[in-house]
C-alpha positions as semicolon CSV with decimal commas, in nm:
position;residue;x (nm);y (nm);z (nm)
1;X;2,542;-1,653;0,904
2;X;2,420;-1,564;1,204
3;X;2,620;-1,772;1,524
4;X;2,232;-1,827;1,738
5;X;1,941;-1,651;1,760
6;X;1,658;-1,670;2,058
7;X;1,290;-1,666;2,001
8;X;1,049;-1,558;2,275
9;X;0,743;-1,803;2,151
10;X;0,421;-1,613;2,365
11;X;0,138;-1,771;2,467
12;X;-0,212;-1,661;2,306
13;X;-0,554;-1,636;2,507
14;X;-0,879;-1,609;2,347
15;X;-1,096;-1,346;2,395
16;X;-1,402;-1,505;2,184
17;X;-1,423;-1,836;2,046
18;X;-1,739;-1,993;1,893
19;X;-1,758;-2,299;1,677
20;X;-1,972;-2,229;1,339
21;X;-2,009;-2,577;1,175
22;X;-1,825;-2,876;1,118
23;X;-1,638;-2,894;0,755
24;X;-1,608;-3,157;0,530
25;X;-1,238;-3,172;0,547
26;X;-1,268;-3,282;0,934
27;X;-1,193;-2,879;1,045
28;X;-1,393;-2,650;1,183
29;X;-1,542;-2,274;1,094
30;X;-1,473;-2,111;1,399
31;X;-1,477;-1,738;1,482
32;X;-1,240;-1,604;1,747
33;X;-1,022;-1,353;1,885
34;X;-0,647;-1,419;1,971
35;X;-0,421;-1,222;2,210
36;X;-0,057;-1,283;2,263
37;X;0,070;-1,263;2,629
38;X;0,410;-1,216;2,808
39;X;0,398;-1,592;2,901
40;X;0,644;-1,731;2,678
41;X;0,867;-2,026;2,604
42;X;1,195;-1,963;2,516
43;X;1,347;-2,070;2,127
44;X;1,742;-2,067;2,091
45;X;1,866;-2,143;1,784
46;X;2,202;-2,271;1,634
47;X;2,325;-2,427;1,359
48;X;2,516;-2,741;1,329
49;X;2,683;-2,953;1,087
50;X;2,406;-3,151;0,937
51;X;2,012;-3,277;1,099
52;X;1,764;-3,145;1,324
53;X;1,855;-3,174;1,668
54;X;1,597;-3,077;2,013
55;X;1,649;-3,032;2,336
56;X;1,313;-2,983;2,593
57;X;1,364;-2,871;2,929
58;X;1,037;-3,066;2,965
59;X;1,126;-3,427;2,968
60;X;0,728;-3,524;2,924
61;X;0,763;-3,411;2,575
62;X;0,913;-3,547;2,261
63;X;1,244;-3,432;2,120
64;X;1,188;-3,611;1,768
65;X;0,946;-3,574;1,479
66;X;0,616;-3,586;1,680
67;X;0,733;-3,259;1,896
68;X;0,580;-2,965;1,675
69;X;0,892;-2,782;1,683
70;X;1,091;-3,050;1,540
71;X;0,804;-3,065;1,311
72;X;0,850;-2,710;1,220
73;X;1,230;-2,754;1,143
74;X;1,187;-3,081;0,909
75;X;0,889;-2,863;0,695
76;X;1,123;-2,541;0,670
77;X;1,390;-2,731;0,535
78;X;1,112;-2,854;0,310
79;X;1,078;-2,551;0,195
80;X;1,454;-2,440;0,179
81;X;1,602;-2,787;0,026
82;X;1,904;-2,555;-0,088
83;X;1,959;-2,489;0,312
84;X;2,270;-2,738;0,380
85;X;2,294;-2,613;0,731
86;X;2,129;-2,816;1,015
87;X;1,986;-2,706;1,305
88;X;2,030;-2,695;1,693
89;X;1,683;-2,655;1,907
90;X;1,709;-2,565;2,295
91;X;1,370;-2,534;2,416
92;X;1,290;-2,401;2,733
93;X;0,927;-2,487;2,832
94;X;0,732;-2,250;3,063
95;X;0,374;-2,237;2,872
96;X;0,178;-2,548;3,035
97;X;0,133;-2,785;2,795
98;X;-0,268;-2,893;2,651
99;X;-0,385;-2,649;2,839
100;X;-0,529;-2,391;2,550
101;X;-0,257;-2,189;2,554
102;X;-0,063;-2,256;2,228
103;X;0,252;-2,352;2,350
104;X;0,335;-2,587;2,130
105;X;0,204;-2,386;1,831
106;X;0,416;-2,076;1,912
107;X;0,726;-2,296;1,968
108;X;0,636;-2,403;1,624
109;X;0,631;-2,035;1,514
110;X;0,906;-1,972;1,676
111;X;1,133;-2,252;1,528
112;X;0,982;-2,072;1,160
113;X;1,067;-1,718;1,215
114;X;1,404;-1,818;1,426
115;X;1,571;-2,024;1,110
116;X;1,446;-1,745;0,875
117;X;1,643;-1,527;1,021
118;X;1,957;-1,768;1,168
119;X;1,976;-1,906;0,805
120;X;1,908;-1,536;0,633
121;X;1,648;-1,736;0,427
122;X;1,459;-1,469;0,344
123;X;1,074;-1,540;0,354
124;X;0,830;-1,281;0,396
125;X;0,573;-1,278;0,679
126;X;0,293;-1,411;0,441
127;X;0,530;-1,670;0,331
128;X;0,603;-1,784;0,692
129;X;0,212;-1,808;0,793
130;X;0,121;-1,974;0,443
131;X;0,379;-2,266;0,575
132;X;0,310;-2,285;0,929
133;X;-0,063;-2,325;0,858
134;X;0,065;-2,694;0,779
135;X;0,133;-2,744;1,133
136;X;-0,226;-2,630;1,287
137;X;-0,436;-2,350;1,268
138;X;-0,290;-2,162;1,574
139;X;0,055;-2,172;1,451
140;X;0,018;-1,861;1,195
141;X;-0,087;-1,643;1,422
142;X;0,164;-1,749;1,654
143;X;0,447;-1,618;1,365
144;X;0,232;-1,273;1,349
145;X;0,123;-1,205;1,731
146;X;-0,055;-0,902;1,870
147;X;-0,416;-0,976;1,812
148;X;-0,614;-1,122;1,557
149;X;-0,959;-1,173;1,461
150;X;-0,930;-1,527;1,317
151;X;-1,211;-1,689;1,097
152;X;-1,264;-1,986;0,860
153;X;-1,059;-2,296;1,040
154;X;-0,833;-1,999;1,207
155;X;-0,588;-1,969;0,906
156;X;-0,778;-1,608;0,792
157;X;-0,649;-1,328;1,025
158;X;-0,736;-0,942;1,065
159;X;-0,537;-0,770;1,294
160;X;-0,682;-0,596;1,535
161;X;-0,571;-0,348;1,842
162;X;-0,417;-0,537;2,099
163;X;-0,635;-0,514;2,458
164;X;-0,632;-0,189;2,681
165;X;-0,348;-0,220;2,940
166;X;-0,453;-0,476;3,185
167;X;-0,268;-0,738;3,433
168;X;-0,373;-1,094;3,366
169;X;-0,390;-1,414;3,560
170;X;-0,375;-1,725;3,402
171;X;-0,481;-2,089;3,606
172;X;-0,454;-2,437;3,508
173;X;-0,496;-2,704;3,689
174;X;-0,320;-3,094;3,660
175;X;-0,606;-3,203;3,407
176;X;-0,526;-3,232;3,031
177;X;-0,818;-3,187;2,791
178;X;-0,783;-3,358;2,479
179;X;-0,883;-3,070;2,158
180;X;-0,991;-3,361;1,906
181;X;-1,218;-3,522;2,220
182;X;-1,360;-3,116;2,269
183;X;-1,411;-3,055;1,930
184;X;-1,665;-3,383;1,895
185;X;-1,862;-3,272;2,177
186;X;-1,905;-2,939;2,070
187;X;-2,084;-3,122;1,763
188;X;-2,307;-3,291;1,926
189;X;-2,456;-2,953;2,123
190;X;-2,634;-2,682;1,963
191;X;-2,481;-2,344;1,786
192;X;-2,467;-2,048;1,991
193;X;-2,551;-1,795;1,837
194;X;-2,391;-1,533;1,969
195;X;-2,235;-1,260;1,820
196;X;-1,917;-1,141;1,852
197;X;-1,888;-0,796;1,972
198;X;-1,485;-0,809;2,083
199;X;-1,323;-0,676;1,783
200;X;-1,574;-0,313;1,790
201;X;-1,447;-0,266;2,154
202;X;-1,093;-0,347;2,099
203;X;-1,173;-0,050;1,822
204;X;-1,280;0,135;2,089
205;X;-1,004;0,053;2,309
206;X;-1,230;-0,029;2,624
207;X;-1,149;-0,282;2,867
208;X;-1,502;-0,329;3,028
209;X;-1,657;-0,357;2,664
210;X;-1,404;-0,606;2,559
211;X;-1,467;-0,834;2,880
212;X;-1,857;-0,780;2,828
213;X;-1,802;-0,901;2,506
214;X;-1,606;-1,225;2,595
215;X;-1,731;-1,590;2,530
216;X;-1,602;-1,931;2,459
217;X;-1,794;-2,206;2,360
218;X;-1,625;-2,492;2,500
219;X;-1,705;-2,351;2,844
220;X;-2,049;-2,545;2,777
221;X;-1,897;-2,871;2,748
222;X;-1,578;-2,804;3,047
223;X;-1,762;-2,724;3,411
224;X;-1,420;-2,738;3,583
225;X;-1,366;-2,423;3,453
226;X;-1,651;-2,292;3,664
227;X;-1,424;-2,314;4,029
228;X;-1,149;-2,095;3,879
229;X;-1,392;-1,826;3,722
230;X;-1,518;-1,803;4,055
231;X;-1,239;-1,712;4,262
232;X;-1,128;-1,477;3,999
233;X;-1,433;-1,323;4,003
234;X;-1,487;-1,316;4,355
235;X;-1,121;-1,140;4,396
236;X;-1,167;-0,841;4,175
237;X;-1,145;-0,947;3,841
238;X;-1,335;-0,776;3,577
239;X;-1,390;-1,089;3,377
240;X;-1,293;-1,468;3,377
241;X;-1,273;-1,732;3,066
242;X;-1,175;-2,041;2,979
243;X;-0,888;-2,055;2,702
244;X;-0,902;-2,245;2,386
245;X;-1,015;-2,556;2,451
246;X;-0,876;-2,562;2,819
247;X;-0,859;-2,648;3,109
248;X;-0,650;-2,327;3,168
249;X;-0,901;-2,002;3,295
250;X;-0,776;-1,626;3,303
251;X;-0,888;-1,343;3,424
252;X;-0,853;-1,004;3,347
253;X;-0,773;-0,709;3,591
254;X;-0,751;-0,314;3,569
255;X;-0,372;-0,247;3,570
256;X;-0,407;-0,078;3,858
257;X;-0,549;-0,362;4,042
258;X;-0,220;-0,575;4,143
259;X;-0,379;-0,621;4,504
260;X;-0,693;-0,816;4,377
261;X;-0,477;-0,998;4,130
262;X;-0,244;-1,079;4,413
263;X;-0,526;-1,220;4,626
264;X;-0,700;-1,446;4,383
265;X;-0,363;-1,590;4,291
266;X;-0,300;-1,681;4,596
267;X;-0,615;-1,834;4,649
268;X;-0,583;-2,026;4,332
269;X;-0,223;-2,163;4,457
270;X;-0,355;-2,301;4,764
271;X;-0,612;-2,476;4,605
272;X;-0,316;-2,666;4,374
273;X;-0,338;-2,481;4,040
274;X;-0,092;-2,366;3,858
275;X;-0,060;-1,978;3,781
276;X;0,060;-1,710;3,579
277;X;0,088;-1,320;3,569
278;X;0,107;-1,176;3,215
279;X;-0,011;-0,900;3,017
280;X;-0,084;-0,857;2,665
281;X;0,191;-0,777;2,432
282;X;0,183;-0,695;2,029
């Protein structure tokens, strides 16, 4: 048996996101694109004599059985119930939490894919993403990463080419936006419409395609996004979206382009929000 292991958990950003139709089971169809980032939290795991044990380097969040991670832990032994071993969870926090990001749903991951191979359980990719879809929709592509075009409630992922090289700043401001309290205002508003064009020009492997392409649906029903976009956009970026369900906003700029990227974060900080400078990763 392995003595620890440590699991970079990445944040995801999405490229596309509409909202089909509400389903009877309380989810929704949705159609979206996902792309991992180098904004991660990190997972180290050890095991102990018996239980589930967490430690958050955020004290705002949980360390029992309502922290997804924990969560994560309980269903893998679940799934293992010959696994005698327990578990020891250090979580270092740097994704901002409810912010659209999928922090908690790639610590999630993270715990998965960290105890199947601390504990030399064994379970295939397939296997991992089959369990974590028990935890939320985001949490199986957080096990696979890269990109993904994601359809039905999320849980049906094509991979796809991850985006042209690109440098990527990522705002959020104090705000928390509730996804439950989104999702029923998006139901009350009208369908889009709009088709998504993202996964032909990831194909293609063309940055200005991919952020022509680029749409979220919740930006309808979330006008703070609008201040962020702005600045971004007014300091060189090629294109600016809201994430998930937000509040955070990023904005994508040639990789070339560290100057502009420099400028808007800096305008961004003085304002009070909080920001980040990633890339995408596989």
């Amino acid at each position: 048996m392995i003595d620890s292991i440590t699991v970079f958990a990445c944040a995801k950003i999405n490229l596309f996101l509409d909202v089909l139709s509400k389903l009877p089971d309380g989810y929704h169809e949705i159609d979206t694109v996902l792309q991992a980032v180098s904004l991660y939290d990190t997972v180290m795991l050890a095991p102990q004599a018996r239980g589930i044990s967490l430690f958050c380097s955020d004290p705002s969040l949980s360390s029992f059985a309502d922290n997804l991670a924990f969560r994560a832990a309980a269903l893998f032994y679940q799934r293992c119930p010959d696994l005698h071993t327990g578990v020891n969870i250090q979580l270092k926090k740097n994704i901002p939490i409810a912010a659209g990001l999928a922090g908690g749903s790639s610590d999630a991951a993270a715990v998965l894919v960290g105890m199947n191979l601390l504990f030399g359980a064994g379970l295939s990719e397939d296997e991992l993403c089959s369990l974590s879809e028990k935890l939320g929709m985001d949490v199986p592509f957080c096990v696979m990463g890269g990109c993904r075009h994601a359809v039905g409630r999320g849980e049906i992922l094509s991979p796809l080419p991850i985006m042209p090289k690109c440098l990527i700043l990522i705002a959020v401001g104090s705000e928390k936006v509730s996804t439950a309290l989104a999702y029923r205002q998006i139901d009350s508003s009208p369908a889009s419409g709009r088709q998504n064009t993202v996964p032909a020009a990831l194909e293609a492997g063309d940055l200005r395609q991919v952020c022509g392409g680029m749409y979220n649906r919740f930006e309808s029903i979330t006008p703070a996004a609008d201040g962020i976009k702005s600045v971004m956009l007014e300091n060189g970026a090629v294109a600016a979206m809201m994430s998930g369900s937000g509040p955070s906003v990023f904005g994508v700029f040639a990789p070339g382009d560290r100057h502009s990227l420099e400028k808007a974060r800096m305008r961004l900080a003085a304002k009070k929000y909080a920001t980040y400078v990633c890339e995408p990763v596989e």
